[in-house]
C-alpha positions as CSV (number, residue, x, y, z in Angstrom):
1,X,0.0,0.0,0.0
2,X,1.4,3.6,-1.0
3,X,2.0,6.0,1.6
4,X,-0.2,9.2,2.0
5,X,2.6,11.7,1.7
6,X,3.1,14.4,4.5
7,X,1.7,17.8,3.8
8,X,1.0,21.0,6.7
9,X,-2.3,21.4,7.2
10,X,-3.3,18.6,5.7
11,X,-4.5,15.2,7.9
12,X,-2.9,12.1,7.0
13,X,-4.7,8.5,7.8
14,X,-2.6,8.4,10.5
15,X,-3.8,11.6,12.2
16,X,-7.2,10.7,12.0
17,X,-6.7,7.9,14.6
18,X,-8.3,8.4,18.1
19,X,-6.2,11.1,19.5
20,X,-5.8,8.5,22.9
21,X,-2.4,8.4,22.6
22,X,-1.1,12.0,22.5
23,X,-1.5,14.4,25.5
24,X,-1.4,18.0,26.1
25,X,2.5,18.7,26.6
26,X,3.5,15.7,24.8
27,X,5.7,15.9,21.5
28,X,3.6,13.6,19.2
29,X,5.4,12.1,16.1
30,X,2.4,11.4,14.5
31,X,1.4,15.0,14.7
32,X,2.6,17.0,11.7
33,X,2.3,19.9,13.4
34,X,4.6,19.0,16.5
35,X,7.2,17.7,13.6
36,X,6.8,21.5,12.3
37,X,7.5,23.0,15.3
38,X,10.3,20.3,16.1
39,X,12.1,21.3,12.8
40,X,11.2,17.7,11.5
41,X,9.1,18.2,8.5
42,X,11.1,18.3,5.5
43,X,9.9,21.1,3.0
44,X,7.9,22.9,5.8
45,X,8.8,26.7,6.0
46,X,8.7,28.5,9.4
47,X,7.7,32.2,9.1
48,X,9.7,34.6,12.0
49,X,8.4,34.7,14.6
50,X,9.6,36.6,18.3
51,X,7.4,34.2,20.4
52,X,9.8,30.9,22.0
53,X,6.7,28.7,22.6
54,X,4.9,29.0,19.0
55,X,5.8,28.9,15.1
56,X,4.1,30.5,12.3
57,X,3.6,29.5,8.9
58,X,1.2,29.5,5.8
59,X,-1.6,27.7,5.7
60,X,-1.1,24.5,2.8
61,X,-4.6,25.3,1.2
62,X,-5.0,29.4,1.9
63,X,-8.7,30.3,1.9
64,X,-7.4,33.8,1.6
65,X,-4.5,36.2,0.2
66,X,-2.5,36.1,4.2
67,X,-3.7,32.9,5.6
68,X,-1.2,31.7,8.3
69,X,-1.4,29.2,11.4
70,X,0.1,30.1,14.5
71,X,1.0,26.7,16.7
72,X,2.1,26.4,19.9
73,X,5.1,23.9,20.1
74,X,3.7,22.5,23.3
75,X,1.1,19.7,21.9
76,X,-2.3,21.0,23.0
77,X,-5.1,19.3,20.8
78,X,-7.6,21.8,20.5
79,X,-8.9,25.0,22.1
80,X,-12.0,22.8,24.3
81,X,-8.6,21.5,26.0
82,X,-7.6,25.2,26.7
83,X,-7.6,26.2,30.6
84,X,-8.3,29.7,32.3
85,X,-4.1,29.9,33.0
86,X,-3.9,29.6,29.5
87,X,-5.7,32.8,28.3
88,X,-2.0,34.4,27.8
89,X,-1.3,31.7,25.0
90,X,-4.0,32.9,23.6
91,X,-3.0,36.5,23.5
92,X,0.6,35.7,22.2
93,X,-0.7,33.7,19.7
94,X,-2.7,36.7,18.4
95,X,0.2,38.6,18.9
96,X,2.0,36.5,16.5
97,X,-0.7,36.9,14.3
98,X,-0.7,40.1,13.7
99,X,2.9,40.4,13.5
100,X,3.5,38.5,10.8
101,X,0.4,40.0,9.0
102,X,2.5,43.1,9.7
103,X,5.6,41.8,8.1
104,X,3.8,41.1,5.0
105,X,2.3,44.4,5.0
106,X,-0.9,43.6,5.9
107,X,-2.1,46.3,8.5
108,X,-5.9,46.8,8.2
109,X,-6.9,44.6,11.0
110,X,-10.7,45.5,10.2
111,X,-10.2,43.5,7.4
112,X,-9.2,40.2,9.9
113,X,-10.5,37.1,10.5
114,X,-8.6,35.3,13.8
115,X,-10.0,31.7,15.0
116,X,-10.2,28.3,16.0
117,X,-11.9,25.2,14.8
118,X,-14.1,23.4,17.1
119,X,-13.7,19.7,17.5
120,X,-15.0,17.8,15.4
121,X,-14.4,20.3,12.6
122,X,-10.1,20.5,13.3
123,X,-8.6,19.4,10.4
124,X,-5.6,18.3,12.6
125,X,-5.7,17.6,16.3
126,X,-2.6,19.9,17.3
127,X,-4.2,23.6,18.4
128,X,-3.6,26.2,15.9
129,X,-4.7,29.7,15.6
130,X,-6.2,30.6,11.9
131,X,-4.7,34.3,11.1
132,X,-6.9,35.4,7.7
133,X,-7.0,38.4,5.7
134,X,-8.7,40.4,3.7
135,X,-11.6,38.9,5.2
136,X,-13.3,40.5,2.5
137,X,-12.2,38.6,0.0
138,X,-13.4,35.3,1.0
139,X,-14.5,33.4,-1.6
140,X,-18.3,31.3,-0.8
141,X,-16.6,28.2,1.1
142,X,-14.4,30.3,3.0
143,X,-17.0,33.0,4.1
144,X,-18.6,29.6,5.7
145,X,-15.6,27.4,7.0
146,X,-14.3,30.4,8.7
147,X,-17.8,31.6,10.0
148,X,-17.8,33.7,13.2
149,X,-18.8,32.0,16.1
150,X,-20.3,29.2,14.9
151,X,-20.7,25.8,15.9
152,X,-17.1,25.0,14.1
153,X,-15.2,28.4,14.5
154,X,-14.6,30.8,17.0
155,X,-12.8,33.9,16.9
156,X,-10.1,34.5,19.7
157,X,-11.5,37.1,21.0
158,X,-14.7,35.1,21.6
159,X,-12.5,32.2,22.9
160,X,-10.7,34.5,25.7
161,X,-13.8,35.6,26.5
162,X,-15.3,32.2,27.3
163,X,-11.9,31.1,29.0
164,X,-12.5,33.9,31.3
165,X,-15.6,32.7,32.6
């Protein structure tokens, strides 16, 4: 049997296992995005970024002109496994976001879409931070795969909210 090849943001067979094995804090192998942030995923391309405990890098099928994940390194599998303490992660990861929409000179952050996936809607079990823009450019699919606050996205903003409750 062929093997799938290994793309970011893109779920292999492997990854669509019961996630029993891997938890919060642990480097998984299996996990293309802890081999990203690892360094261990040939062809991968790590965008700067000032934060020690995430990576940044475009998004393998970009639903807009600047679409870019921010990961944490740290294996956390979604943001329903996100903790009050956490809230900061949050933040930095934002941060990150808009820093590198910055670098690309990207700087109308009306024009922004930050967010998470709900589970089951992740397309990888590794938490990651969706950074889109111009929001107004969405094509049809995208307007509804990256809908606000629905029952499969959430904005960061609406997340810290909820982790502050």
């Amino acid at each position: 049997m062929a093997e799938e090849p290994v793309r970011p943001g893109v779920e292999s067979a492997a990854e669509r296992q019961p996630a029993a094995a891997a938890e919060p804090g642990d480097g998984d192998s299996k996990c293309v995005f802890c081999r990203i942030a690892g360094g261990r995923e040939p062809g991968a391309e790590l965008l700067p970024c000032e934060n020690e405990d995430l990576v940044c890098f475009k998004d393998i099928k970009p639903a807009a002109p600047h679409h870019y994940l921010v990961v944490p390194k740290k294996h956390i599998r979604n943001c329903k496994d996100l903790k009050r303490d956490q809230i900061e992660l949050v933040e930095n990861m934002v941060t990150v976001g808009k820093t590198i929409l910055e670098k690309n000179n990207f700087t109308d952050f009306t024009d922004v879409r930050m967010g998470f996936h709900l589970p089951p809607f992740c397309s990888i079990s590794h938490l990651h931070l969706h950074v889109l823009a111009p929001v107004h450019q969405f094509g049809f699919l995208s307007k509804l795969v990256y809908k606000v606050n629905s029952y499969w996205f959430i904005t960061a903003d609406y997340l810290i909210e909820k982790l502050r409750t």
